[in-house]
MOPAC internal coordinates of N, CA, C and O (Angstrom, degrees):
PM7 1SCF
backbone

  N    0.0000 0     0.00 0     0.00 0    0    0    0
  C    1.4408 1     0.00 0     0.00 0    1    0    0
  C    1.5298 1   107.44 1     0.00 0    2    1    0
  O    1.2310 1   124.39 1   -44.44 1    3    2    1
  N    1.2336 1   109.18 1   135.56 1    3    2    1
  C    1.7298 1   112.07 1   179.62 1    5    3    2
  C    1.3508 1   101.77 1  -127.42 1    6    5    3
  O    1.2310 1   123.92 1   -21.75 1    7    6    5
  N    1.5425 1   110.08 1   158.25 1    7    6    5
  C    1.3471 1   133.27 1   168.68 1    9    7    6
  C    1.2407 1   106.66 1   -59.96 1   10    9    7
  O    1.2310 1   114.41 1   -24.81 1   11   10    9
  N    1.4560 1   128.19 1   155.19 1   11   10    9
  C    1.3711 1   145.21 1  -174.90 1   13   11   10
  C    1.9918 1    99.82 1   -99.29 1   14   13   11
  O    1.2310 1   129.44 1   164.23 1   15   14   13
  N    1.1537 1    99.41 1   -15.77 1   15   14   13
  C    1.8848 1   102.97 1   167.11 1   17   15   14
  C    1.9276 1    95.53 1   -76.34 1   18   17   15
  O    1.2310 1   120.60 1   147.19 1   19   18   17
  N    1.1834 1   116.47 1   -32.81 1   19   18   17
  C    1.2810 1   108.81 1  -154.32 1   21   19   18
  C    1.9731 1   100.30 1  -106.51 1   22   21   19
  O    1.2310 1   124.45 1  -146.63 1   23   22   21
  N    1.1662 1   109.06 1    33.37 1   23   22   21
  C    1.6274 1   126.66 1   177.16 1   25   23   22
  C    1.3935 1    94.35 1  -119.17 1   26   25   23
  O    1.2310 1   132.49 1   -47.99 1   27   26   25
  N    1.6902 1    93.47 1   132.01 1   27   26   25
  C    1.7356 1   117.41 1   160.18 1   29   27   26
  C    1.1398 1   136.04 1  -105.31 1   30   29   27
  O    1.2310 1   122.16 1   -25.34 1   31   30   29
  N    1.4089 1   113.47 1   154.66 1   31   30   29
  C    1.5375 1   109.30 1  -168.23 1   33   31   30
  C    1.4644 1   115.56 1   -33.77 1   34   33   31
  O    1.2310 1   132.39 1   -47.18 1   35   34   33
  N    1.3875 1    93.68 1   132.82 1   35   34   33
  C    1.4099 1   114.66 1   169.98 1   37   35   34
  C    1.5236 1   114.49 1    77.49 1   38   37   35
  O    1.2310 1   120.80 1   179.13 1   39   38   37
  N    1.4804 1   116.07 1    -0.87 1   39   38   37
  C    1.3828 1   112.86 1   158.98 1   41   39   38
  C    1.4725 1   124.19 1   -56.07 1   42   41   39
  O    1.2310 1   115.25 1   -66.96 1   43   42   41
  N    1.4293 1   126.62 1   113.04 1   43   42   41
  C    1.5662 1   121.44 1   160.31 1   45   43   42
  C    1.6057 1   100.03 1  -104.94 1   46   45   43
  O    1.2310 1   135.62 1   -15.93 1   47   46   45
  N    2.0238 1    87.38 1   164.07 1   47   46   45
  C    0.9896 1   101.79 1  -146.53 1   49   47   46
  C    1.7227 1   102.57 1  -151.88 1   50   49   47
  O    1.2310 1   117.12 1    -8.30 1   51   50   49
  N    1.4519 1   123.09 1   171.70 1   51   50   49
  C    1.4826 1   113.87 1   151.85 1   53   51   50
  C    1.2738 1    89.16 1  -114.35 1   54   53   51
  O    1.2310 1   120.90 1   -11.56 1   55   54   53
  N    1.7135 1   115.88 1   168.44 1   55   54   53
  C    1.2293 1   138.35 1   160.80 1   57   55   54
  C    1.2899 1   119.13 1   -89.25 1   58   57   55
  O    1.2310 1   123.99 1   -67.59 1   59   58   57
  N    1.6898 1   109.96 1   112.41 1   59   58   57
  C    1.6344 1    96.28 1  -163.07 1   61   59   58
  C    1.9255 1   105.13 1  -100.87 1   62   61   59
  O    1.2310 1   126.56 1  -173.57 1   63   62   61
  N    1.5262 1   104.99 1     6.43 1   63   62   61
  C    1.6508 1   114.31 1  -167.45 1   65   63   62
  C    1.4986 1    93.65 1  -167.07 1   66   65   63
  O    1.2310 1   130.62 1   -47.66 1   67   66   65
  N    1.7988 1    97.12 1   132.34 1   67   66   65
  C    1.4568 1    91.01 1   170.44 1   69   67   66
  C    1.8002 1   103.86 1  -140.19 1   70   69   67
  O    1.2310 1    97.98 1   -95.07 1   71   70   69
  N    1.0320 1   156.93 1    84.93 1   71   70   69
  C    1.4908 1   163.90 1  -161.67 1   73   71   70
  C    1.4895 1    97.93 1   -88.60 1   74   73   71
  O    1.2310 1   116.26 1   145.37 1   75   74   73
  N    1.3374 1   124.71 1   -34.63 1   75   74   73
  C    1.5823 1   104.07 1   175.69 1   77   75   74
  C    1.4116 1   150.55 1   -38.59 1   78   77   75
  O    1.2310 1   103.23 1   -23.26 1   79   78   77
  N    0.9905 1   148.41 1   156.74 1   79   78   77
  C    1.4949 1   131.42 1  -161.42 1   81   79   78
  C    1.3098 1    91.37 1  -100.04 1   82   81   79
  O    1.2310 1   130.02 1   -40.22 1   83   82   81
  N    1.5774 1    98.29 1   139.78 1   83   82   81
  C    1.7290 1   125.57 1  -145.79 1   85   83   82
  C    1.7200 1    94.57 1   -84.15 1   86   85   83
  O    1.2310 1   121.83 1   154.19 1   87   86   85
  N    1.8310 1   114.09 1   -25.81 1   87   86   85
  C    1.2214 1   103.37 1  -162.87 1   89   87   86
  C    1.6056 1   111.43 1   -88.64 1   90   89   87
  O    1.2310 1   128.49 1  -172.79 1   91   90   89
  N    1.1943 1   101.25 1     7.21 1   91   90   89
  C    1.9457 1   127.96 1   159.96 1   93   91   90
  C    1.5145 1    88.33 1   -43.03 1   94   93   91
  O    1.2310 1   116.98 1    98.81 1   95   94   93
  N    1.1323 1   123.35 1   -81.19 1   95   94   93
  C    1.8287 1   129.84 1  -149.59 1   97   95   94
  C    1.3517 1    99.13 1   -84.88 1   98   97   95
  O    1.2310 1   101.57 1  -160.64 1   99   98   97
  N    0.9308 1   151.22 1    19.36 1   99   98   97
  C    1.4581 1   117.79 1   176.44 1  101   99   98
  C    1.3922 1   148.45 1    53.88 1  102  101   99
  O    1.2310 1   115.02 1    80.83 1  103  102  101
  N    1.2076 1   127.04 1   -99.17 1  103  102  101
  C    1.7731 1   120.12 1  -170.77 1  105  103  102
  C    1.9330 1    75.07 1  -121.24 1  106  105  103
  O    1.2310 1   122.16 1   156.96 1  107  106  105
  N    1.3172 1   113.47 1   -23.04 1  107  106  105
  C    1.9804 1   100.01 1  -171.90 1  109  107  106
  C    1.7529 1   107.79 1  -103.28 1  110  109  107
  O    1.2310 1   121.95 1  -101.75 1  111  110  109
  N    1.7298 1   113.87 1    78.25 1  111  110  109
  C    1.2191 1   103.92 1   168.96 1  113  111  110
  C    1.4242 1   122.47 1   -65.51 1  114  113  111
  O    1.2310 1   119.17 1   -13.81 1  115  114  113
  N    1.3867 1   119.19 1   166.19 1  115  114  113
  C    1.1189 1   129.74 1  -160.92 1  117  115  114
  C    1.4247 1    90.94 1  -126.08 1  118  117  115
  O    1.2310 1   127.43 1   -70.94 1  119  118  117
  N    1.4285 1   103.31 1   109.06 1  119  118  117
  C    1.7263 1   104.93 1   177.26 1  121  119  118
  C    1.6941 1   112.96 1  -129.02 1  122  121  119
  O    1.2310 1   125.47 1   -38.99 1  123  122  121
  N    1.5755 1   107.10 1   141.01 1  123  122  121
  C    1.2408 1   105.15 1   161.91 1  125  123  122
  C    1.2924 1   130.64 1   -19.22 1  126  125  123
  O    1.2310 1   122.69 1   -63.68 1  127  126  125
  N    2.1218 1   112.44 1   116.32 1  127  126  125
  C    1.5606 1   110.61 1  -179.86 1  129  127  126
  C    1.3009 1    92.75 1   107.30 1  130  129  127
  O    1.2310 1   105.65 1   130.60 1  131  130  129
  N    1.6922 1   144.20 1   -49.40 1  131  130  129
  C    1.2758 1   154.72 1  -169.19 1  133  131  130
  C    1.4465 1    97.29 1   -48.28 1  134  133  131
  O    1.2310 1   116.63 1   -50.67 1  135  134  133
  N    1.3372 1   124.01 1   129.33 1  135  134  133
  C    1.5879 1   148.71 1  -170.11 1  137  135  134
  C    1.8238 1    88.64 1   -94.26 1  138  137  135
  O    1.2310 1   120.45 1   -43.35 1  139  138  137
  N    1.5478 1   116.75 1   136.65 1  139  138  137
  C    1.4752 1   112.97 1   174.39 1  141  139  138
  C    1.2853 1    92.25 1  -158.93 1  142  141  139
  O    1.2310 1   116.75 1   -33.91 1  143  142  141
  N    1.4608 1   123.78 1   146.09 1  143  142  141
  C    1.4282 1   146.63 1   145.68 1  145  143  142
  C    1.3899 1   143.19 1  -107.15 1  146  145  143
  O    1.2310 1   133.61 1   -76.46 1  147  146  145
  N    1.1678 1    91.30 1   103.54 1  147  146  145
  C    2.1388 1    97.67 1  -171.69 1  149  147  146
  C    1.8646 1   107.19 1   -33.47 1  150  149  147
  O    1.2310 1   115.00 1   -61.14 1  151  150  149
  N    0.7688 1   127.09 1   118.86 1  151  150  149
  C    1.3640 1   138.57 1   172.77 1  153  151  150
  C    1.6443 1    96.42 1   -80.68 1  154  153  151
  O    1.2310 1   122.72 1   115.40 1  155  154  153
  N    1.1651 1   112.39 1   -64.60 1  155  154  153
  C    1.7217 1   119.38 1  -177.95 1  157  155  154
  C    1.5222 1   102.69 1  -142.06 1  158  157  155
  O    1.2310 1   126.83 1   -23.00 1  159  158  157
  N    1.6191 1   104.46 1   157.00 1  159  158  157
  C    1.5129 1   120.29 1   145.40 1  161  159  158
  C    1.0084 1   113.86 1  -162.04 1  162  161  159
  O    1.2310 1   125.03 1   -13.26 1  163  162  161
  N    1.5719 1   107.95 1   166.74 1  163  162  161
  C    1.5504 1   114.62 1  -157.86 1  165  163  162
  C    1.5425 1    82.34 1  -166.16 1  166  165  163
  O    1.2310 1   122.01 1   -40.84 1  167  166  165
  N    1.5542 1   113.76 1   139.16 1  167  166  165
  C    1.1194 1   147.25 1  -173.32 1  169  167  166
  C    1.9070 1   105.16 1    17.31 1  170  169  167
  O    1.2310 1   121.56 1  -133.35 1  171  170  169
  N    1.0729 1   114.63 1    46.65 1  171  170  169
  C    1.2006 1   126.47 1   174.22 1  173  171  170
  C    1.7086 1   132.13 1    88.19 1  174  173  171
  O    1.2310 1   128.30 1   176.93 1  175  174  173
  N    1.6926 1   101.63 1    -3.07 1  175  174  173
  C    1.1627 1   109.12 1   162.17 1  177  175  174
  C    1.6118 1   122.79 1  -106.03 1  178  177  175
  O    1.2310 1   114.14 1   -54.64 1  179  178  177
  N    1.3733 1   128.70 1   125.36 1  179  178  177
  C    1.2321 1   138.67 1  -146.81 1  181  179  178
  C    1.9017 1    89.15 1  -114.11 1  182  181  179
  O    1.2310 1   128.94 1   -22.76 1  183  182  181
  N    1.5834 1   100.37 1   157.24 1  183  182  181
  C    1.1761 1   114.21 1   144.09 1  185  183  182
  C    1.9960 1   102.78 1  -125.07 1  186  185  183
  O    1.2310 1   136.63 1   -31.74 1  187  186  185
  N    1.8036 1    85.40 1   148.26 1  187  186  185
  C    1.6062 1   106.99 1   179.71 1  189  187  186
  C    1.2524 1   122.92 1   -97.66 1  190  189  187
  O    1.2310 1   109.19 1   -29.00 1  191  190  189
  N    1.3841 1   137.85 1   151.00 1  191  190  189
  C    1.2371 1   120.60 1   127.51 1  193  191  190
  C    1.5520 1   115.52 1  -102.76 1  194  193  191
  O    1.2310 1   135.64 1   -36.64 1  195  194  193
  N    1.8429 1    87.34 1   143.36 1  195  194  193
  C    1.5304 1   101.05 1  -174.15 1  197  195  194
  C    1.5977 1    95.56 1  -153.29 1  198  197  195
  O    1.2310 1   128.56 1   -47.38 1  199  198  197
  N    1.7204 1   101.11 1   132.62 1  199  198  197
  C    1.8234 1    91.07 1   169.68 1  201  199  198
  C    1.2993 1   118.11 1    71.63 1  202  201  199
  O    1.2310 1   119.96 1   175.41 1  203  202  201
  N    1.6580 1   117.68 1    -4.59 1  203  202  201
  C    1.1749 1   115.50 1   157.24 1  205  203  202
  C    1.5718 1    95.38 1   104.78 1  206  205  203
  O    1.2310 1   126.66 1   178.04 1  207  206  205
  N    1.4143 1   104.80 1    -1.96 1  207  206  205
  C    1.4713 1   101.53 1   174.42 1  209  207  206
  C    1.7995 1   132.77 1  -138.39 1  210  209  207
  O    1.2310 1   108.82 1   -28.52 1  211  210  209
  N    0.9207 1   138.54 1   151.48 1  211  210  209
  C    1.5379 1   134.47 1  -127.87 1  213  211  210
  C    1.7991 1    80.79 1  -110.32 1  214  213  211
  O    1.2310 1   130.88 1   -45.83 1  215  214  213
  N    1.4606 1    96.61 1   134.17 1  215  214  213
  C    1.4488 1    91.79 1   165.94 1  217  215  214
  C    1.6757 1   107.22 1  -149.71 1  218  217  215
  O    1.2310 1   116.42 1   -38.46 1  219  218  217
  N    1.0042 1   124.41 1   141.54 1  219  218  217
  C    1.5155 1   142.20 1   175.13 1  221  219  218
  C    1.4523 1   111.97 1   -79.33 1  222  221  219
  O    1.2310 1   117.21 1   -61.20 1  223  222  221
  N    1.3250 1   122.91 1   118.80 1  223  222  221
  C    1.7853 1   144.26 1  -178.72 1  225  223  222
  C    0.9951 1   109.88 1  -123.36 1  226  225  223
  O    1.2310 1   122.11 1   -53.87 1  227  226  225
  N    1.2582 1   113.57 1   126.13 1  227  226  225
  C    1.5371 1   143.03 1   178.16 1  229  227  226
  C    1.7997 1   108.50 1   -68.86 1  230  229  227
  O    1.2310 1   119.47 1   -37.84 1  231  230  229
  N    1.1265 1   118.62 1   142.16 1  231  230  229
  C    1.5954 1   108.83 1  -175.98 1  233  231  230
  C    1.3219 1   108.54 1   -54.09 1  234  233  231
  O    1.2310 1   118.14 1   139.44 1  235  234  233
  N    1.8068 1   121.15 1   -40.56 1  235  234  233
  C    1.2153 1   115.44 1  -145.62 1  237  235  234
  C    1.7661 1    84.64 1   -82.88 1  238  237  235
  O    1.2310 1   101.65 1   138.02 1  239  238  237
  N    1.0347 1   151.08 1   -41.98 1  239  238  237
  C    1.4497 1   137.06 1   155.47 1  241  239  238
  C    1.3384 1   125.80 1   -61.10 1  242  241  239
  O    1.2310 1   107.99 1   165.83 1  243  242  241
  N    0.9765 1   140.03 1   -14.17 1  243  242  241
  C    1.7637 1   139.12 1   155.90 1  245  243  242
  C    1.6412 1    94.46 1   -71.35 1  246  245  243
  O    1.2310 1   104.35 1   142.11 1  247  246  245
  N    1.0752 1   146.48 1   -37.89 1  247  246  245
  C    1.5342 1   124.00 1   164.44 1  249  247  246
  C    1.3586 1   119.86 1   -77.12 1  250  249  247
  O    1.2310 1   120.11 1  -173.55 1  251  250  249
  N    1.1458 1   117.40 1     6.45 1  251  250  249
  C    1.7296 1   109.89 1   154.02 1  253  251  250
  C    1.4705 1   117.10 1  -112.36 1  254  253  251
  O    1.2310 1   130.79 1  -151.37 1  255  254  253
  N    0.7839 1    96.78 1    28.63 1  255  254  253
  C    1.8456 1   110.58 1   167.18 1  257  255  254
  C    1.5063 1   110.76 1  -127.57 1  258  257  255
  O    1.2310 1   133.23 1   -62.93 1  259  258  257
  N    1.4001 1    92.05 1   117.07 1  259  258  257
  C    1.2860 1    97.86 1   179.50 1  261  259  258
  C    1.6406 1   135.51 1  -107.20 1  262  261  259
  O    1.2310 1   102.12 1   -25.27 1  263  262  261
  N    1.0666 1   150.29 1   154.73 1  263  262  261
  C    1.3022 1   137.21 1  -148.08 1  265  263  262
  C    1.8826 1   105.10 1  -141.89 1  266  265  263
  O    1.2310 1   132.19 1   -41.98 1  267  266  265
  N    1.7186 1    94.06 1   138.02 1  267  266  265
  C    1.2211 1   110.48 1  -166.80 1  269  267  266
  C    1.8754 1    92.22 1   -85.24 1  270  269  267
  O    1.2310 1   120.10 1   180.00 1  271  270  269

C-alpha cells in the first residue's frame, strides 16, 4: 500500500485508507473504495481527479491517504 503523496502522474487508483481531516475536501469527500487519478505532483503535493472533480492536496494530507 502506498501514499497518494508518493503516486505519479497519471497514476489511478482506489483509496484503500483515508485518516485525513475530512474538512481538507470540502463538499468532494474522499472515501474508502473512491477511484482517483493524479492529474499532477510535484514534491509530494498532488492534484486529483475524483467525482469528476479536480482537487489540490497538501503533502501533509496526501500521506494520510492511502492507496490500494
Amino acid at each position: 500500500m502506498m501514499s497518494l503523496s508518493d503516486a505519479v502522474n497519471g497514476f489511478s487508483g482506489e483509496i484503500a485508507w483515508n485518516c485525513a481531516d475530512r474538512s481538507l475536501f470540502g463538499a468532494c469527500q474522499l472515501e474508502t473504495g473512491d477511484q482517483v487519478q493524479v492529474v499532477s505532483s510535484y514534491f509530494g503535493n498532488v492534484i486529483i481527479k475524483a467525482k469528476g472533480k479536480r482537487l489540490a492536496i497538501t503533502r501533509d494530507a496526501a500521506e494520510r491517504i492511502k492507496l490500494a
